[in-house]
C-alpha positions in Angstrom: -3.5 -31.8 25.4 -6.3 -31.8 22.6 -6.8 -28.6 20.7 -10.3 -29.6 19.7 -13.3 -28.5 21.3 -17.0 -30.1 21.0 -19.2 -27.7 18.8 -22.3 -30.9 19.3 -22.2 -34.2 19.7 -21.7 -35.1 16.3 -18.9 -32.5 15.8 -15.9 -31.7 16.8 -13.5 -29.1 15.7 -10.0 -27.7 15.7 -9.4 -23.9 17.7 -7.5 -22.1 15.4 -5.9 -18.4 16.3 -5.8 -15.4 14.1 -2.9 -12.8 14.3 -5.0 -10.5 16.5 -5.4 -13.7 18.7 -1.6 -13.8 19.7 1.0 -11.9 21.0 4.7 -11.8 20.5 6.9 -11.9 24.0 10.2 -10.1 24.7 13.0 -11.9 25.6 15.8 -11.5 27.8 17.9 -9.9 25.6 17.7 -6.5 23.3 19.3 -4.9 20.2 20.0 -1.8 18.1 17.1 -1.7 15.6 19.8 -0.4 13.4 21.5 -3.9 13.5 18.9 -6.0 12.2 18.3 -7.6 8.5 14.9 -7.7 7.2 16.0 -9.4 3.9 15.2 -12.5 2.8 16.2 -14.8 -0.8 13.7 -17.1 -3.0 15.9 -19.3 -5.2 18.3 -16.4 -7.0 16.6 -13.4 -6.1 17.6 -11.3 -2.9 15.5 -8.9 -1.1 15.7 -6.3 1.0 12.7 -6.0 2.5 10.2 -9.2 3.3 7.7 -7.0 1.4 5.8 -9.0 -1.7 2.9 -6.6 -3.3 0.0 -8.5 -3.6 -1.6 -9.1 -7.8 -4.4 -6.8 -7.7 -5.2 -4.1 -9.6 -5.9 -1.0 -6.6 -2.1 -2.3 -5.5 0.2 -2.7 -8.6 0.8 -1.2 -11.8 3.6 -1.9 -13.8 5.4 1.3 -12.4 4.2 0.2 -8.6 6.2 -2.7 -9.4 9.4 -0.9 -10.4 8.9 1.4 -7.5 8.9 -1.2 -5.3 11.4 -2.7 -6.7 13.8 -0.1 -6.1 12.5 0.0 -2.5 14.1 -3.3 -2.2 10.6 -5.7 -2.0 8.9 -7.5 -5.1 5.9 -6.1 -6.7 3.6 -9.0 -8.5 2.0 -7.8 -11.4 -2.0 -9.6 -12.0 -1.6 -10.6 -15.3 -5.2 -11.2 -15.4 -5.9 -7.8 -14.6 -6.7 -4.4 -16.1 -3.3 -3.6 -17.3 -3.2 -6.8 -19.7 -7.4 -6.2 -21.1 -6.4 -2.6 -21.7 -3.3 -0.7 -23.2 -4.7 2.3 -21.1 -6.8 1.2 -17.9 -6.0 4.6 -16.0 -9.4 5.9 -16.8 -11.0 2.6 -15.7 -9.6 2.4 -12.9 -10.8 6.1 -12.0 -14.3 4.8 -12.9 -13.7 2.0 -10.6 -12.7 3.9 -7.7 -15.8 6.6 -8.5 -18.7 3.7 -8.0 -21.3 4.2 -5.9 -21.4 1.2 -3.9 -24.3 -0.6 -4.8 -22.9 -0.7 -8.7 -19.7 -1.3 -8.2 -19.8 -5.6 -8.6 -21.9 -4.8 -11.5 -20.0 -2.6 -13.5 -16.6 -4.3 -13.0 -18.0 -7.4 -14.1 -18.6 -5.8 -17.0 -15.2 -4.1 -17.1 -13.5 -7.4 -16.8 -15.1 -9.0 -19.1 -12.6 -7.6 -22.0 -10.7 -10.6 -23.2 -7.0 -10.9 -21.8 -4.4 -9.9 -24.7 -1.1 -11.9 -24.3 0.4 -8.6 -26.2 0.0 -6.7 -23.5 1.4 -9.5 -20.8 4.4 -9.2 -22.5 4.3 -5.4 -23.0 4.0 -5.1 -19.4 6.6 -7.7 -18.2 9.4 -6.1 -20.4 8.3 -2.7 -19.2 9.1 -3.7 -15.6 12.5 -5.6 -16.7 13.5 -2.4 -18.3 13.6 -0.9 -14.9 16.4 -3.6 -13.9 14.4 -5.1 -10.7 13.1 -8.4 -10.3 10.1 -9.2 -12.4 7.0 -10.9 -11.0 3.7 -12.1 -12.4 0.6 -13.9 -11.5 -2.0 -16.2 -12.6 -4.6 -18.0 -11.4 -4.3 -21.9 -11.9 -7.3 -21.7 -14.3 -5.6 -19.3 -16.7 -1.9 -20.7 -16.4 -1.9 -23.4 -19.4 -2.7 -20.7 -21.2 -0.7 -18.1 -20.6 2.5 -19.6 -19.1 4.4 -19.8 -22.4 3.6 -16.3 -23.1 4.4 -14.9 -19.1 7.7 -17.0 -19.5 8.7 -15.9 -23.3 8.7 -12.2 -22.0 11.2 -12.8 -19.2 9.7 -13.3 -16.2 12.1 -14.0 -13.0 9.7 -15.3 -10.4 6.0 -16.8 -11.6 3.4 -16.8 -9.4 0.0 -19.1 -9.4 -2.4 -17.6 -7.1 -5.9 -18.3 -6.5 -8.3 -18.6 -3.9 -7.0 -21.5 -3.2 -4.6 -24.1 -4.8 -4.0 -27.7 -4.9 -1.9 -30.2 -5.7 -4.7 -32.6 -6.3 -7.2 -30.9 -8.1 -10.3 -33.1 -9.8 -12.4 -32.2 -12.5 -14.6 -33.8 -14.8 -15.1 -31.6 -17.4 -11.3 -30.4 -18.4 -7.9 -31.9 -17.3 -6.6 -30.2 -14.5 -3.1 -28.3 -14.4 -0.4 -31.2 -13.1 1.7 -28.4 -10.8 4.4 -31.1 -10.4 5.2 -31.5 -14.5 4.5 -27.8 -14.6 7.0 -26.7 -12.3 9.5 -29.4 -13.1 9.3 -28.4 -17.0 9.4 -24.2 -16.3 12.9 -22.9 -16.1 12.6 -20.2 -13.3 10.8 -20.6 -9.6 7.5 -21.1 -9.1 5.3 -19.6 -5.7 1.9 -21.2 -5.5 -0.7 -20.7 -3.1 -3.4 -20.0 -1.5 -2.8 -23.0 1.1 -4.3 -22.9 4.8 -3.3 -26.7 6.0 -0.2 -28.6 6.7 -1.3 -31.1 4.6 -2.3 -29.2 1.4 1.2 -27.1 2.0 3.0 -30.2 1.7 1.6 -31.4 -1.0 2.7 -28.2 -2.6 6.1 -28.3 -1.5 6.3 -31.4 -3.2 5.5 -30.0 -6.9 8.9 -28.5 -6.7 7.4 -25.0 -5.4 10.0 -22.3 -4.8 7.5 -20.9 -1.9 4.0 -21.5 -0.8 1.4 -18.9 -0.3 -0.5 -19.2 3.0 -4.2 -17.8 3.1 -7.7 -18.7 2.4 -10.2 -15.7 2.3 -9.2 -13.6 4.8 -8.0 -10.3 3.1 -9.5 -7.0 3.6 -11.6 -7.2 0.3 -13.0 -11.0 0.7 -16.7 -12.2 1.6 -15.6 -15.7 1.1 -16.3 -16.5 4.5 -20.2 -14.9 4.0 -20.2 -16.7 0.4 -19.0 -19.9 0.7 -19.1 -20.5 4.5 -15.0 -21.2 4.5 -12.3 -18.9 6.4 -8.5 -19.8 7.8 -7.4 -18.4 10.7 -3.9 -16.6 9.5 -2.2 -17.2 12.9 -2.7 -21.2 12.9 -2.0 -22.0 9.3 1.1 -20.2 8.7 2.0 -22.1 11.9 0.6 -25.2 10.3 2.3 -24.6 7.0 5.6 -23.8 8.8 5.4 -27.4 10.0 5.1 -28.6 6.2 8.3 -26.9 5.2 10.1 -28.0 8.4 9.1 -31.6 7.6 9.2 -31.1 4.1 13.2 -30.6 4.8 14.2 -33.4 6.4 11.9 -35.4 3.7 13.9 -33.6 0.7 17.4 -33.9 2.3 17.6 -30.1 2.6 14.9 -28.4 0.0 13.7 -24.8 1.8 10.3 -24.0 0.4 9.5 -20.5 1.4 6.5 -19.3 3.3 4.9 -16.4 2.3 1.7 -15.2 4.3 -1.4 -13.7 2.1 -4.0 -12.6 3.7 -4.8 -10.8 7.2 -1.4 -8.8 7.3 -3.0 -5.2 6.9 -1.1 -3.4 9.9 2.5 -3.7 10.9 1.5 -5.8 13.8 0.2 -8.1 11.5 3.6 -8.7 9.4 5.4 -9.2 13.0 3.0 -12.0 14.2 2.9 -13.2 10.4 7.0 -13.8 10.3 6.5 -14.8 14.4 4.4 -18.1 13.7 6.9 -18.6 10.3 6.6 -16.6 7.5 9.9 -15.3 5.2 7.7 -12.8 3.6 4.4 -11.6 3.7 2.0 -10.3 0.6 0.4 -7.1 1.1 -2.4 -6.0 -0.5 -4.8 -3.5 1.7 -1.7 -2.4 3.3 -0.4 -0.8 -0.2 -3.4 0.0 -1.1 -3.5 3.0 1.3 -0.2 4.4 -0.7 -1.1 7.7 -2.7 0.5 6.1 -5.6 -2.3 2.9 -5.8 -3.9 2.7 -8.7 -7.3 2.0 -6.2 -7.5 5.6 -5.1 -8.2 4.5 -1.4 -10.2 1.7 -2.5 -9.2 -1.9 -2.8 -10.8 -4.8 -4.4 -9.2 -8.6 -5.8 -10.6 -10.6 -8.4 -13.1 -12.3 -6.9 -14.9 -9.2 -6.6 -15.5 -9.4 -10.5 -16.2 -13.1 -10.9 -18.8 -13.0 -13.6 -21.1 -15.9 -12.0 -20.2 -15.7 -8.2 -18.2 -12.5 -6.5 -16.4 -14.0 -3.5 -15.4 -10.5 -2.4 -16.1 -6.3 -2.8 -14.8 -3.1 -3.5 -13.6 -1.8 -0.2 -12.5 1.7 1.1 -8.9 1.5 2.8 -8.2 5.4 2.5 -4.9 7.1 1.6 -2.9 7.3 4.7 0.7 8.4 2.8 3.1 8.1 -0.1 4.5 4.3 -0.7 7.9 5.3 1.1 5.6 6.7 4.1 4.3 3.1 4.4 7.6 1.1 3.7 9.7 3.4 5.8 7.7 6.3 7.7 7.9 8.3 9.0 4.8 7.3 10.9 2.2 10.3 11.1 -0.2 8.1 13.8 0.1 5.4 15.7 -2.3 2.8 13.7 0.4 0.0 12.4 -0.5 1.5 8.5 2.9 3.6 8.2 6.6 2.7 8.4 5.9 -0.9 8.2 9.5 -1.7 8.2 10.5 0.2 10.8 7.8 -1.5 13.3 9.2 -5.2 12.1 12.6 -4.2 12.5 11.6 -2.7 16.4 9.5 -5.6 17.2 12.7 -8.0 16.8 14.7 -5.3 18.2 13.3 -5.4 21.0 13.1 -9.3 21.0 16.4 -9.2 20.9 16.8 -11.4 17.3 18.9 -10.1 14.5 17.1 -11.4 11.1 14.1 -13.0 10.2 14.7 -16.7 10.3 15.9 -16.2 14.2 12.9 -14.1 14.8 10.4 -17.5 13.7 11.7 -19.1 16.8 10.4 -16.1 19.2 7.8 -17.0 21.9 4.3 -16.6 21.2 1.5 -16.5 23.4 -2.4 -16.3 23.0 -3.1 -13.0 24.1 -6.7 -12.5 25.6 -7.7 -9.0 24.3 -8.0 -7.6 21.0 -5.1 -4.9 20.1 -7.8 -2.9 17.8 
């Protein structure tokens, strides 16, 4: 049966489902919350929790990261953010968070417009290794040539290349692009790149020798890229879709696991059980932490294309302060919203499946649910 639908006569398109579209179904069997793993493994690294902090400066600081960390998830520094401009952003970030509304795009612009120092990537980077956790950071594709000497130099264990969105197959006439497969086949620790939406774009990813894939296109809490440029993803369908890619991807590779990391639309703990439902290993929070009364936001939340000198793609939101980073990770839960113990509601939800770690719990029955949970 065709999924697509006539919008006109000249038109047709795909129906694609967002997480609040779907539902996750019980099975016929139960178990002891107590008895299931969470964890999950990208190349070397191990991890308790299928919790990846999202690069943005009202989530992570270099001691989020650590904290984190400890908590048993991976915090991902932005290496483009305030923390490598500044050796002390605290007070900017203070400003940040105290902007009216109406001169808040203005004003970071401006604040973002202090030249990246490598310096202080590497300051940063060795101050998390210090810790003795896993260290993380990101670029976006347009700053990796760069910067990727420097990031790697300092000891980074995971590198990220997030963006908007990324492809393997990226065309310009005015500057040669970055070549992600000689990029990843010449760096000597893994690589996640993303944002991908499709199955197509995913696999082309996979192919660059990607350690894991990041699945999202505009739809975080503190993106207008839908308004602004017209384009939008449903979460539910293309982590499904990109699912497919790594599935594919191997029995084409004679055995290569690419991980799938959802980015984007995973706010509540709900979210994170539909996200790792359609095919996720791990999800990237950023709105979710955020609300932690250690974020460096102060309630508010905003990514980089909220500052993009000649076309913001997204805003300075207000998410609130709901409780302490642990409160979220672990509860306990103070109301019954989906913001606290987001670990606890994943582990219940394949509890009361009846699967006993994540990669079972991708194969649990889905159905498109026909009323909104919120």
């Amino acid at each position: 049966m065709s999924n697509e639908i006539e919008i006109g006569r000249g038109k047709r398109g795909r129906r694609a489902y967002s997480f609040d579209d779907i539902a996750v179904v019980p099975s016929r069997r139960t178990r002891d919350p107590k008895d299931v793993s969470v964890g999950w493994q990208i190349d070397a690294y191990h991890f308790d929790l299928p919790i990846v902090a999202a690069p943005m400066d009202s989530v992570m600081t270099p001691d989020g990261a650590v904290a984190l960390g400890r908590f048993g998830g991976l915090g991902v520094l932005d290496l483009e953010g305030l923390w490598t401009r500044y050796e002390s952003p605290e007070r900017l970030l203070a400003e940040i968070a105290a902007l009216p509304g109406d001169e808040a795009t203005r004003r970071m612009q401006a604040i973002y417009s202090e030249p990246i120092k490598p310096e202080l990537i590497t300051q940063r980077l060795k101050e998390i290794r210090a810790a003795g956790v896993t260290v993380a950071g990101a670029l976006t594709p347009q700053r990796t040539q760069e910067f990727y000497k420097t990031v790697v130099d300092a000891g980074v264990d995971l590198f990220v290349i997030r963006g908007t969105t990324v492809s393997a197959e990226h065309v310009s006439g005015n500057a040669e692009p970055l070549n992600l497969k000689r990029f990843i086949y010449e760096l000597d620790v893994p690589v996640v790149v993303g944002g991908a939406s499709t199955y197509t774009a995913a696999l082309h990813l996979m192919r660059t020798g990607a350690a894991g894939v990041l699945v999202g296109f505009g739809g975080g809490a503190a993106h207008t890229t839908r308004v602004s440029l017209g384009i939008h993803a449903p979460m539910a369908t293309s982590v499904a879709d990109v699912a497919a890619a790594r599935r594919d991807y191997l029995d084409e590779s004679g055995g290569r696991y690419v991980h799938v990391i959802a980015d984007g639309g995973v706010g509540h703990s709900g979210d994170i059980v539909k996200a790792v439902a359609c095919g996720a290993d791990a999800v990237m929070l950023g709105a979710a932490l955020a609300r932690a009364a250690e974020a460096p936001g102060r309630g508010f939340h905003w990514g980089p294309e909220a500052h993009h000198p000649q076309l913001p793609r997204g805003e300075r939101v207000e998410v609130g302060t709901v409780g302490t980073l642990q409160e979220i990770l672990f509860g306990p839960g103070k109301q019954a919203d989906g913001t606290l113990n987001l670990v606890g509601a994943l582990r219940r939800a394949m509890a009361t499946t009846g699967y006993s770690d994540l990669k079972e719990f991708q194969r649990v029955e889905v159905v498109v649910s026909p009323y909104q949970p919120r």
